[in-house]
VMD Tcl script that draws the C-alpha trace (Angstrom):
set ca {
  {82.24 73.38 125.75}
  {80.23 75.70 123.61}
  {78.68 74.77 120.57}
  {78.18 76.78 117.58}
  {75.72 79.73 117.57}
  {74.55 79.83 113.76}
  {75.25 78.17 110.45}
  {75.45 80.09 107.53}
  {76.10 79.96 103.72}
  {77.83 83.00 101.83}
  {75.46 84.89 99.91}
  {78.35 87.13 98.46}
  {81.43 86.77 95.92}
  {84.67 87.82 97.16}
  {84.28 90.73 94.28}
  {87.76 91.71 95.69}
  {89.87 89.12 96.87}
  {91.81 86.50 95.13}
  {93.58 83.74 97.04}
  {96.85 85.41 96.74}
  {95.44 88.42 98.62}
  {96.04 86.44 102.05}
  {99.19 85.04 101.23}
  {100.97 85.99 104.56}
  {98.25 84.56 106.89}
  {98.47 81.22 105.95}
  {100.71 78.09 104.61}
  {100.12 76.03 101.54}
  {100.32 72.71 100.80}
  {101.72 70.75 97.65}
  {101.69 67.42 98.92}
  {98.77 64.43 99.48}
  {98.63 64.31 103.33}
  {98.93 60.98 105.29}
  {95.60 61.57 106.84}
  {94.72 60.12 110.23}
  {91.30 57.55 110.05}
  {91.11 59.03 114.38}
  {91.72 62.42 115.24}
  {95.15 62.45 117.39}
  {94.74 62.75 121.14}
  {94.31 66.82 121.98}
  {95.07 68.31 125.36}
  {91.99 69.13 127.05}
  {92.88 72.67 128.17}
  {91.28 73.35 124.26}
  {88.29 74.75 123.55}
  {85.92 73.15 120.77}
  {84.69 76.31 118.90}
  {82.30 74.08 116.82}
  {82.15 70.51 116.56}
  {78.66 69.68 115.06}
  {78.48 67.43 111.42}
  {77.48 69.81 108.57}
  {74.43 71.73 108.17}
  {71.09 70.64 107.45}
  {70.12 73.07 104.72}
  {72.48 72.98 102.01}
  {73.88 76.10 99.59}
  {72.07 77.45 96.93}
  {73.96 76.16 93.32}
  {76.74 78.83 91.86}
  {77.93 78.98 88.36}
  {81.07 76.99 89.66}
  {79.09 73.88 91.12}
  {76.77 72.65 93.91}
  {76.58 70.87 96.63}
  {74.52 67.42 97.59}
  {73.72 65.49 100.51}
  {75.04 61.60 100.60}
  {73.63 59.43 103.13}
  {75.86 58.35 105.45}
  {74.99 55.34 108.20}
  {71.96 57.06 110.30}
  {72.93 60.68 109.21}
  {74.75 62.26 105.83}
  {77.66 63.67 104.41}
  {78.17 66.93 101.74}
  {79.97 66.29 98.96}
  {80.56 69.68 96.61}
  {80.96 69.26 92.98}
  {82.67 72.04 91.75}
  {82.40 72.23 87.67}
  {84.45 75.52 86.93}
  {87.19 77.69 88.51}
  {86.64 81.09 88.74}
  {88.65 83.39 87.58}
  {88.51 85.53 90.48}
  {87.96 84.61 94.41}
  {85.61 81.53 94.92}
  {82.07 80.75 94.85}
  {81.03 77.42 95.76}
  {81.24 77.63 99.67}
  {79.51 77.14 103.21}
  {80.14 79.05 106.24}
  {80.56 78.19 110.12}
  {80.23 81.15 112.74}
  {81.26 81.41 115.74}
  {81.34 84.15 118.61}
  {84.58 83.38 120.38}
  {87.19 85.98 120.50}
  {91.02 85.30 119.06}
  {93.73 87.27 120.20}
  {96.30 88.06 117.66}
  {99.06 85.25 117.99}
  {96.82 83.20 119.90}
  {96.95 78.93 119.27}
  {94.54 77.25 117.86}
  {93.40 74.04 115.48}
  {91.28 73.66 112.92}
  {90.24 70.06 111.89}
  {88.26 68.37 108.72}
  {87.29 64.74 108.33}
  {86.81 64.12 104.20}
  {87.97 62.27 100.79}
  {88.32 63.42 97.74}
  {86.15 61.46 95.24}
  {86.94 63.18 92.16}
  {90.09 64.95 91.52}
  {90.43 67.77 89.03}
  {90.13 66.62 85.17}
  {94.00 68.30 85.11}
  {95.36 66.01 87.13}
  {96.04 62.40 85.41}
  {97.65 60.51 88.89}
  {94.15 60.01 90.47}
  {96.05 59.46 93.79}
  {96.67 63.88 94.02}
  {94.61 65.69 96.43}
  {91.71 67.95 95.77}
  {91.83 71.34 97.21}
  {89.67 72.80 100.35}
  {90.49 76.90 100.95}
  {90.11 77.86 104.57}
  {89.15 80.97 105.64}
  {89.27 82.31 108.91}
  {88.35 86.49 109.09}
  {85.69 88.55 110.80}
  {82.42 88.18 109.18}
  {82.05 91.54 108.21}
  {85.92 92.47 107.64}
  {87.34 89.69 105.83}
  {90.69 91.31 105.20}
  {91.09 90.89 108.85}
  {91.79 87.51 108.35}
  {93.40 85.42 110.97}
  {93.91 81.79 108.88}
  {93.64 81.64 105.26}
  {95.07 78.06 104.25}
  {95.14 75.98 101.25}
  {94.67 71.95 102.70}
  {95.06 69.22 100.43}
  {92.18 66.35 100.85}
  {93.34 62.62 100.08}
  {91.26 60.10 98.37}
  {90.39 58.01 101.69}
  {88.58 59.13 104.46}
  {90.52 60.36 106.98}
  {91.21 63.78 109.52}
  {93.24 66.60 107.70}
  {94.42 69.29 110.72}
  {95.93 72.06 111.05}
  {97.56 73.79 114.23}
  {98.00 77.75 114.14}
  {98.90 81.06 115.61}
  {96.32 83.82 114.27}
  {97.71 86.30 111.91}
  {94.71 88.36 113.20}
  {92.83 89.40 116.11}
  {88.94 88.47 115.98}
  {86.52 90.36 118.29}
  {83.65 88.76 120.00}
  {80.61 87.42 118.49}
  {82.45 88.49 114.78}
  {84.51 85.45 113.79}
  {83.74 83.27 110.56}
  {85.34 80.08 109.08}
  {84.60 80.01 105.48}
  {85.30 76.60 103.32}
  {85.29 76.37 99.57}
  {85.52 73.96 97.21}
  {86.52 75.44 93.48}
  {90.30 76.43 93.31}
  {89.82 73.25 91.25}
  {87.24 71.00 89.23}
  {87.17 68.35 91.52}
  {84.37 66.39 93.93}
  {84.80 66.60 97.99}
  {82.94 64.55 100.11}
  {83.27 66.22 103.78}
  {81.53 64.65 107.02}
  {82.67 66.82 109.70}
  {84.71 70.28 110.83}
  {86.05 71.20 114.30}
  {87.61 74.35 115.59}
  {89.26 74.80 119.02}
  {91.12 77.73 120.82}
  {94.10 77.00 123.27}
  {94.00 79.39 125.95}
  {96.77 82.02 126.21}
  {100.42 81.22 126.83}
  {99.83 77.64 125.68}
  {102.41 75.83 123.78}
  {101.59 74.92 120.08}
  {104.55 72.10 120.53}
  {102.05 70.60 122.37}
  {99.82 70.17 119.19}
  {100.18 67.40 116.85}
  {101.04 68.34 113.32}
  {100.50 65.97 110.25}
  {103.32 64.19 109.25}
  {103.79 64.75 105.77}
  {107.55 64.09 104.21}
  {109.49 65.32 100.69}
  {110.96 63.80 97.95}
  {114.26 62.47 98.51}
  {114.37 62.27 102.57}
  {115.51 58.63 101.85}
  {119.13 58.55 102.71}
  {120.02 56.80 99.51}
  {118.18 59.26 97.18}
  {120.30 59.58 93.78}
  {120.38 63.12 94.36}
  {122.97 62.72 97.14}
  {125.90 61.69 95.32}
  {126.11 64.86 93.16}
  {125.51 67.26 95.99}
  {128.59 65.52 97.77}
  {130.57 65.69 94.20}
  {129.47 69.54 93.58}
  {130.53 70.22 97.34}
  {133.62 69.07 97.03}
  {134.48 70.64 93.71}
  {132.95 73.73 94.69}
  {133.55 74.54 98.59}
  {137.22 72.86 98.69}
  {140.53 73.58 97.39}
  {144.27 73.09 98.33}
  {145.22 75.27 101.19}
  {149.27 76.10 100.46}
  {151.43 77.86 103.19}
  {155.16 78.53 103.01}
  {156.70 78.73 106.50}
  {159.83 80.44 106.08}
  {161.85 82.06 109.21}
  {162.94 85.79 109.59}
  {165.77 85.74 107.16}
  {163.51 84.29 104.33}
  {164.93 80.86 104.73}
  {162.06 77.95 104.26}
  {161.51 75.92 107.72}
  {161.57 72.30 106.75}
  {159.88 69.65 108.66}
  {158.60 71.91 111.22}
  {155.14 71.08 112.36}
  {151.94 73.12 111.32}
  {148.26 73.26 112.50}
  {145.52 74.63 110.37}
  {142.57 75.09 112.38}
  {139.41 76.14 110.91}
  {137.40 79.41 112.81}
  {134.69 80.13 109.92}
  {133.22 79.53 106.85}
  {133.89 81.87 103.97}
  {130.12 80.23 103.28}
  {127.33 82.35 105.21}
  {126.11 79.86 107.69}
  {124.40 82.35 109.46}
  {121.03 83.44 111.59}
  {119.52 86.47 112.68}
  {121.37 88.08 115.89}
  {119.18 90.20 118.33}
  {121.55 92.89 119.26}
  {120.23 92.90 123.19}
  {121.96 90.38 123.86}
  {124.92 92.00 123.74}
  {123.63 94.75 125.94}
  {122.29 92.54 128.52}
  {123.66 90.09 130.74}
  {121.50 87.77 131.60}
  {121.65 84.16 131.82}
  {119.80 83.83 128.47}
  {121.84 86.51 126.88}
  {124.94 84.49 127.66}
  {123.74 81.49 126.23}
  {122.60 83.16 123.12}
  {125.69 84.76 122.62}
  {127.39 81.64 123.05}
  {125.26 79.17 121.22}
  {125.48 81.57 118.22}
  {129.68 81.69 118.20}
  {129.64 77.83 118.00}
  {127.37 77.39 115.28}
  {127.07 80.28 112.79}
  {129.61 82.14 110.86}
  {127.41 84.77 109.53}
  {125.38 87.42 111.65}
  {122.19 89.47 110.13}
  {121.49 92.04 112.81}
  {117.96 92.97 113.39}
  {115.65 94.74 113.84}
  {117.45 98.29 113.68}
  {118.33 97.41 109.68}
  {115.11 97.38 108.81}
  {113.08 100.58 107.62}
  {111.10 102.14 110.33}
  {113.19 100.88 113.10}
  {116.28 102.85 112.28}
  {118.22 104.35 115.71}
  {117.61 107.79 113.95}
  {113.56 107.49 113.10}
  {113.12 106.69 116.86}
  {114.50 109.19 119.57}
  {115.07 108.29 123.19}
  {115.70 105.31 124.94}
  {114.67 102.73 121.98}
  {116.76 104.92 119.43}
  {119.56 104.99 121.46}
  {119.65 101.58 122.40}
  {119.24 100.33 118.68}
  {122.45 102.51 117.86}
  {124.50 101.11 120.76}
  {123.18 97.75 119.99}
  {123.95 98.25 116.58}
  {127.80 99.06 116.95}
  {127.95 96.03 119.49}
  {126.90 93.77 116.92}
  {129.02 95.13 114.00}
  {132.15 95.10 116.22}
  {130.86 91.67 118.33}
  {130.78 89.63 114.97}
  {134.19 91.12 113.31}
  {136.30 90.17 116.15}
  {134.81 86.73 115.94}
  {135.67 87.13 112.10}
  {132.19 86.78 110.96}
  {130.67 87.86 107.83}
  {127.45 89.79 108.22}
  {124.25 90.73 106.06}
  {122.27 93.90 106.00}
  {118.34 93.52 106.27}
  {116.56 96.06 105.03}
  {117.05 98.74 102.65}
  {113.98 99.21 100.77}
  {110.07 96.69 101.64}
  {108.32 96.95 98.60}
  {105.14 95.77 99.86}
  {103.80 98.42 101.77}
  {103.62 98.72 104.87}
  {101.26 100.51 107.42}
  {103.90 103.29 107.33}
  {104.05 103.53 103.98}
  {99.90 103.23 103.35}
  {99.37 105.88 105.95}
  {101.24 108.30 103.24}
  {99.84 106.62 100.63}
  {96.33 107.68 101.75}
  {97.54 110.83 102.70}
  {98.73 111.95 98.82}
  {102.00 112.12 100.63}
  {103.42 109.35 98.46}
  {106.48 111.14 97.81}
  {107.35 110.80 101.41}
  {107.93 107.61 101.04}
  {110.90 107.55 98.78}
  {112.23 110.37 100.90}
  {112.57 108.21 103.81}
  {114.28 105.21 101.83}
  {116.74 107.42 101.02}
  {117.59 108.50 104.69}
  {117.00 105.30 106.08}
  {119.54 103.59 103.23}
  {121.99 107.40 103.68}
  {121.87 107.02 107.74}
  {122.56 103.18 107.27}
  {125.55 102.99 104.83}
  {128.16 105.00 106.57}
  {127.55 103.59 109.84}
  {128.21 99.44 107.90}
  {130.52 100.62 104.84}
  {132.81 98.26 104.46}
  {131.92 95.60 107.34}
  {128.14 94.65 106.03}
  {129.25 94.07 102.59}
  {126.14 92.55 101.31}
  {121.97 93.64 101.35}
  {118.77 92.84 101.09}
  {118.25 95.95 98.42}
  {114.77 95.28 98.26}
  {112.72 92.80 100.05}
  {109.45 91.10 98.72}
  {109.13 93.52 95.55}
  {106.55 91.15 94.27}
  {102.85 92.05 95.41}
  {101.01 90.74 98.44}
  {97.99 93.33 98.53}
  {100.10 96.75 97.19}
  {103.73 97.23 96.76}
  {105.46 100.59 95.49}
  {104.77 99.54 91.75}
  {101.31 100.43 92.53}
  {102.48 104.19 93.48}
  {105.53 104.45 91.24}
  {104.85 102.68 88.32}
  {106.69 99.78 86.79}
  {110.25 101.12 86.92}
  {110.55 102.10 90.55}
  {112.33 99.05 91.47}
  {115.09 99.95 88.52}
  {115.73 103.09 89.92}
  {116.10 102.17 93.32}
  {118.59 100.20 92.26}
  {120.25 102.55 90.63}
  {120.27 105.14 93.34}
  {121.70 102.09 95.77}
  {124.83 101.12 93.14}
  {125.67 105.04 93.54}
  {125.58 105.48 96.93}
  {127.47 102.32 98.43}
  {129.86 99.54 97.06}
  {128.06 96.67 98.70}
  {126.62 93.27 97.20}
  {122.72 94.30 96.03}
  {120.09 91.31 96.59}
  {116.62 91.40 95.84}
  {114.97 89.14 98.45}
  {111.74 87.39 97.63}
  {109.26 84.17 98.94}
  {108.47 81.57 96.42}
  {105.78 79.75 98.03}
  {104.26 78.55 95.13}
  {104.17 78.13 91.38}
  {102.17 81.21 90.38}
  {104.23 83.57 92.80}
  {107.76 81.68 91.68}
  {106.37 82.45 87.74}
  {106.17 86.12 88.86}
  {109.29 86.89 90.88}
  {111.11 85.72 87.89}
  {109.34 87.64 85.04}
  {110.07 90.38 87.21}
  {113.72 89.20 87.75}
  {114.62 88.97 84.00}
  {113.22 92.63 83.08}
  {114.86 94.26 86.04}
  {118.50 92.71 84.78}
  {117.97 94.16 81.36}
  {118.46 97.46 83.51}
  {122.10 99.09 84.19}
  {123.27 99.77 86.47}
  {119.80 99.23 88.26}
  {120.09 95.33 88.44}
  {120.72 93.21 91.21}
  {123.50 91.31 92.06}
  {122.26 88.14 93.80}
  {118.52 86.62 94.14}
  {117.82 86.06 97.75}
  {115.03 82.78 98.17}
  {113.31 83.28 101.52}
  {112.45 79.92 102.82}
  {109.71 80.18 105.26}
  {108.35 76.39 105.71}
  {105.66 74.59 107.28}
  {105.21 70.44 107.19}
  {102.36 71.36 104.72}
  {104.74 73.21 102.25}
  {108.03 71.18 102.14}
  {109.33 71.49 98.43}
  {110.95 68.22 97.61}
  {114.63 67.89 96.46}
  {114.22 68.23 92.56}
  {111.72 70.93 93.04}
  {114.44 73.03 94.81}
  {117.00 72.38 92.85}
  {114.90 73.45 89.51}
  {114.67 76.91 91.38}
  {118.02 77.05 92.69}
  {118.92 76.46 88.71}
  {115.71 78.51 86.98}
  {117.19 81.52 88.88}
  {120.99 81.23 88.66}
  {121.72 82.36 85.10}
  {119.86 86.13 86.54}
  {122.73 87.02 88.94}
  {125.93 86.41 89.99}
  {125.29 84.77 93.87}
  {122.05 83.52 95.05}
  {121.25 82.91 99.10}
  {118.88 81.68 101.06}
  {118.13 84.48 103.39}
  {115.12 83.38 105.86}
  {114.80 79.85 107.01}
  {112.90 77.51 109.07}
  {110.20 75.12 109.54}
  {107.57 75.33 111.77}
  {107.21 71.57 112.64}
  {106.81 69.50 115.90}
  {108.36 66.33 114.35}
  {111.20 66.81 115.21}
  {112.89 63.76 112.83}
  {111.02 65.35 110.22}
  {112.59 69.04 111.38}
  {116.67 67.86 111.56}
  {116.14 65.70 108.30}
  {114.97 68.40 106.16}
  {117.53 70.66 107.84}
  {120.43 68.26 106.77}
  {118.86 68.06 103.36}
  {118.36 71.36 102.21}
  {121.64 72.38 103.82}
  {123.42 69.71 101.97}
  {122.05 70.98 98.23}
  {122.23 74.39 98.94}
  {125.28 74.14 99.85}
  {126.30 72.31 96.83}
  {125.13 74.86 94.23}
  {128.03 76.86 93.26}
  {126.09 80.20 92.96}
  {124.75 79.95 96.25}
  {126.78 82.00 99.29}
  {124.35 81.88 102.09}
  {122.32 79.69 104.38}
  {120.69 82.42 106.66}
  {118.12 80.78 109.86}
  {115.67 83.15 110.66}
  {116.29 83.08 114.28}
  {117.61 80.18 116.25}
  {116.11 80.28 119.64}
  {112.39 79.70 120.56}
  {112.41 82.31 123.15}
  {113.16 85.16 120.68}
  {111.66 83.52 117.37}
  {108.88 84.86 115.09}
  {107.73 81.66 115.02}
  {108.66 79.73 117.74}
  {107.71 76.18 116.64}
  {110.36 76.45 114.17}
  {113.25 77.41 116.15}
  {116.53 74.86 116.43}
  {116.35 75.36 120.01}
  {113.88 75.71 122.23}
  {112.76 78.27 125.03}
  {114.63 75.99 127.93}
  {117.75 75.67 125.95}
  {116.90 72.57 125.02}
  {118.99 71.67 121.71}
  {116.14 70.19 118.89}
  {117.68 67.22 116.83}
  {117.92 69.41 113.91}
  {121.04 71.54 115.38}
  {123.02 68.06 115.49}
  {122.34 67.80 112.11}
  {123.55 71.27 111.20}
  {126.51 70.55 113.75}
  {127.81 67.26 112.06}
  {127.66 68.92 108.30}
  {128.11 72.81 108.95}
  {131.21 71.49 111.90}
  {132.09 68.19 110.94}
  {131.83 66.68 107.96}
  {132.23 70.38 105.77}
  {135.19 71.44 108.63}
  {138.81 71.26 107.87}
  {141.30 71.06 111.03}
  {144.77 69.35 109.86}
  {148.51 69.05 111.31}
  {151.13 68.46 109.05}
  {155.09 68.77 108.59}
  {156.70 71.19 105.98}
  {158.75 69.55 103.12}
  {162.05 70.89 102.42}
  {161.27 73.90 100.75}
  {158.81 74.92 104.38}
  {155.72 74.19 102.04}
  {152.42 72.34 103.64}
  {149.73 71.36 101.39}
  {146.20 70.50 102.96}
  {143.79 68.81 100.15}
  {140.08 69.31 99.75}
  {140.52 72.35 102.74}
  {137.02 74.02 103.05}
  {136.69 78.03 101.94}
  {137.07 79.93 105.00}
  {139.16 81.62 107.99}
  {141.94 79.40 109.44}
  {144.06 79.81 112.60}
  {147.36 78.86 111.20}
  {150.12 77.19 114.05}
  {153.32 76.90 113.55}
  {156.30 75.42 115.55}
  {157.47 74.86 118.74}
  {156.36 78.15 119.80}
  {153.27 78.21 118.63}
  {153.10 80.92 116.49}
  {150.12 81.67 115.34}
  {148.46 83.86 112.32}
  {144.85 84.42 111.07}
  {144.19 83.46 107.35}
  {142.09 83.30 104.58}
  {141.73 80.19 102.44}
  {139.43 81.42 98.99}
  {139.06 80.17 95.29}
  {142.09 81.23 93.74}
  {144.01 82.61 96.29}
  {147.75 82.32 96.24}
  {149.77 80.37 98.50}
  {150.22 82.20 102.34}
  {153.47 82.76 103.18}
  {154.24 82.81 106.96}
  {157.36 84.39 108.68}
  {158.02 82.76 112.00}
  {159.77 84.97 114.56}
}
mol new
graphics top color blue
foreach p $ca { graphics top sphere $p radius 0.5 }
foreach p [lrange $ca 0 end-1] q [lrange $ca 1 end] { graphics top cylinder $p $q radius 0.2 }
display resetview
């Protein structure tokens, strides 16, 4: 077990970095933690980075606080005072080295033991959290940043952790762990920090996560009653079919089935089109596992700019187009509805910052426009709805930054002319400042026509740390409705090892996003651990395994929200099903069993079915 090498404080400002900056390496937390007085058993294949108490010499003061020592039993404790935010990046701060390489992806868990003593003069409820920034980087290349996490410190002693995969890489004898204290004017008393490093391969399931828990988990939460009402007002209607014989003439009292196949809903996930290529045991059970629970199919990756069949030639580019078509014609057989994913990333990419750099900026529109020209005629008319732009809102640069303000409107524009599809601009709302910012930038883009969007697509990227509580959704869900006509939530899923905590939040935001009228989409991004970005929040895991959270999306998404009914015509041939659910029904009539393929949507008129 190696111990740290050095202890150091941070002489400089980050001149150039404001928490936003680091957005995409790390999660953020809104709620007070249930902190653990022990630190939870840890397997012992870790590696303890560091797991000495604090430093003896203590920071010089900054113009945002200080810290003190407090004496503590036979040793001492820090506590830092912060006085003042800064406007910009964060001052009052101590350091931890350590020489210990991390490969990109790589497991690992960070650990603090503190209290807050003083929370900011904002906050009134003197239970809320204070606020510790973590930041894990190379110490001379801090934009190569492998954590950068926002933890929220209770008001009793107690372990706050944190399991992780690296964003980064961090080369030997390089790495730095940098802790401040004045994202808000509060006091922190902290006793002790630990870092360890899992060795490669391992399993971060294995790692215990904090439970934390949302507003309105409790199963008789008010909230529930309405969702159920706005469900059924919203996703059901009566389902009318004529049965009439070849001559016209109604068939009374002859026996029908209405069986459900889909949703008109997009209950959907991501589909890896490989797995229609190959035909291996796990490709069979992929394939399968995604017929019986999704009704919607977002192909990737060969959607998404840069990993078009056409920008790669060879084996890769022809295997993205064949895996393409297999997809497109795998889902419409199965009478799925499918999403496109990407036209246009407005955050740039390395791609795009290559050109950038290169005063080729130009370029960059140029290939938009063949990736979105190559794209369109291949899906007109079966991938009737995109992700037009995704994450237009800045992390470090986005095309604003080259184009100017309107770029976004014109792109648009250029998309409503060259295809007939459903235009979404797809966005994260972590938090409040980014949420504030999407929508400024929301309601001046629809003052543009034709280069406005047509739906508002809320990617929904979750850790236990970030859960947004019932109410707090639904204020989105309604703060962004009255901008455009649909909204859908386009990337889902929770990295979380409680796996209670995993299937009830599934059930729950299910249930109320499914029960706002302008919403047309739940869309998992990915479904299996063994092909998952993040693994940890996958429904089912690398053996198969089925996680508790797919029952829940089986008993609402195939049960409870399903329609299957057998009834006997009247005397005019008519059968009326109440309350049906919007979708695709296998319609069987008769002693023969005729059957017929239908569509059951708002405001449809009556089917009328000849039996031969």
């Amino acid at each position: 077990m190696k111990k740290i090498k050095n202890l150091s404080v941070f002489s400089f400002l980050f001149r150039y970095t404001h928490w936003k900056t680091f957005f995409l390496a790390g999660f953020f937390l809104i709620s007070a933690p249930a902190f653990s007085q022990n630190l939870p058993y840890l397997p012992p294949e870790l590696n303890s980075v560091f797991s000495s108490g604090m430093p003896d010499s203590l920071p010089k003061p900054v113009s945002t606080g200080q810290f003190r020592k407090l004496p503590a039993g036979s040793g001492f404790v820090w506590i830092a005072e912060a006085g003042k935010v800064p406007e910009k990046g964060n001052h009052l701060a101590f350091t931890m080295n350590f020489d210990e390489s991390i490969d990109e992806d790589e497991v690992a868990f960070l650990a603090i033991r503190a209290r807050t003593v003083r929370p900011a003069k904002k906050q009134i409820d003197q239970d809320r959290p204070g606020q510790i920034r973590v930041h894990l980087a190379e110490r001379n290349n801090l934009w190569k940043t492998a954590l950068y996490h926002l933890a929220s410190i209770g008001k009793n002693w107690g372990w706050y952790y944190h399991p992780f995969r690296a964003a980064k890489s961090i080369d030997p004898d390089a790495g730095i762990v940098r802790f401040s204290f004045d994202s808000l004017n509060q006091a922190i008393e902290i006793e002790e920090v630990r870092l360890y490093l899992a060795p490669k391969g391992f399993d971060m399931a294995r790692l215990p996560m904090m439970s934390l828990g949302y507003q309105g988990r409790e199963l008789n939460a008010s909230w529930r009653k309405a969702a159920d009402e706005r469900i059924r007002k919203h996703r059901t209607g009566k389902l009318e079919i004529q049965i009439v014989d070849q001559a016209g003439l109604p068939l009374k009292e002859t026996e029908l089935s209405a069986k459900m196949l889909r949703h008109s809903f997009g209950f959907g996930s991501t589909f890896k089109s490989k797995y229609l290529i190959e035909d291996t045991k796990d490709a069979r059970l992929y394939r399968n596992v995604f017929d019986e629970l999704f009704s919607c199919v977002v192909p990737v990756p060969m959607l998404i700019p840069r990993h078009t069949p056409r920008m790669h030639p060879g084996n890769y580019g022809n295997r993205q187009l064949l895996g393409l078509g297999k997809v497109l014609q795998w889902a419409e057989d199965r009478h799925m509805t499918l999403r496109g994913h990407t036209l246009v990333w407005g955050n740039l990419q390395p791609w795009s910052i290559e050109l950038a750099d290169a005063k080729k900026k130009d370029d960059i529109l140029a290939y938009l426009r063949e990736h979105r020209n190559y794209l369109v005629p291949l899906t007109r008319g079966v991938i009737k709805e995109w992700d037009a732009i995704n994450h237009p809102i800045r992390f470090q640069k986005d095309l604003r930054d080259l184009f100017g303000e309107n770029i976004y409107r014109d792109i648009l524009a250029e998309q409503r002319k060259a295809m007939d599809a459903t235009l979404v601009v797809n966005e994260a709302l972590f938090d409040n400042s980014r949420e504030d910012a999407f929508y400024e930038f929301m309601v001046k883009l629809q003052k543009n026509k034709p280069g406005k969007a047509d739906g508002i697509g809320l990617q929904s990227h979750f850790t236990v740390h970030n859960l947004r509580g019932m109410e707090d959704l639904w204020r989105r869900y309604q703060r962004f409705a009255p901008l455009v006509e649909r909204l859908v939530v386009t990337e889902y899923d929770l990295i979380c090892n409680d796996d209670q905590l995993h299937a009830d939040y599934m059930r729950d935001i299910l249930t109320l996003t499914f029960s706002h009228p302008k919403m047309t989409g739940f869309i998992n991004w990915g479904f299996w651990a063994g092909d998952h970005w993040k693994p940890e929040g996958a429904l089912i895991r690398k053996d198969w395994k089925e996680r508790p959270a797919v029952e829940a999306w089986r008993e609402l998404v195939k049960k409870k929200w399903w329609t299957e009914s057998s009834k006997t015509s009247d005397r005019d041939g008519k059968v009326r099903i109440n309350n049906a659910f919007y979708g695709i029904y296998e319609i069987t009539v008769g002693e023969n069993q005729t059957s017929q393929v239908i569509k059951h949507l708002p405001g449809k008129k009556p089917t009328r079915l000849v039996v031969r």
